[in-house]
C-alpha positions, 0 to 999 in steps of 0.5 A: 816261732809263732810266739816270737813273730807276734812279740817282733813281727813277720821278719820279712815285714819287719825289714821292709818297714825298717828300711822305709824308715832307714831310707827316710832317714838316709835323705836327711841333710844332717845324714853324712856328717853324723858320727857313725856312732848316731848313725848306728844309733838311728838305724837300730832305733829305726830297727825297734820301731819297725818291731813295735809297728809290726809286733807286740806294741805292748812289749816293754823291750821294745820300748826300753830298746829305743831308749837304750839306743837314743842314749848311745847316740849321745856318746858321739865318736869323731868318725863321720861316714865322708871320713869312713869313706875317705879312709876305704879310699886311701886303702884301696888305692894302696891296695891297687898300687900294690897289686899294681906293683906284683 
């Protein structure tokens, strides 16, 4: 365990810094009409970078990681998070009206 806290970082550090870049990256203006596939591109970047801020900054992973995520979100998918959320929308109204009608 202590060898693998030094390469990634103390897990509880580790998720505080990720989630002050998250946030950050949350209030930009692009955020809500990205592709969910580059949403989850920048939250597993933002993820590795935390590690390399709070690990082994030497760790090749690491670096390869951010890499590997920056290119898949090049591979965009249509879905955005506004229509994510109108489709749970649909869903749960449907889902209402049916336990509405029981």
């Amino acid at each position: 365990m202590e060898l693998k806290t030094k390469v990634y970082g103390d897990y509880v550090q580790v998720a505080t810094t990720a989630q002050s870049i998250k946030a950050v990256l949350r209030q930009g203006k692009n955020w809500s009409s990205m592709a969910l596939t580059q949403v989850e591109a920048l939250e597993n970047i933002a993820t590795h970078l935390a590690r390399i801020i709070e690990g082994d900054a030497g760790y090749q992973e690491h670096w390869e990681s951010v890499t590997a995520h920056s290119q898949a979100g090049t591979k965009t998918g249509q879905t955005s998070l506004p229509q994510v959320e109108r489709d749970l929308s649909t869903i749960l109204k449907a889902a209402a009206q049916g336990d509405a009608a029981a």
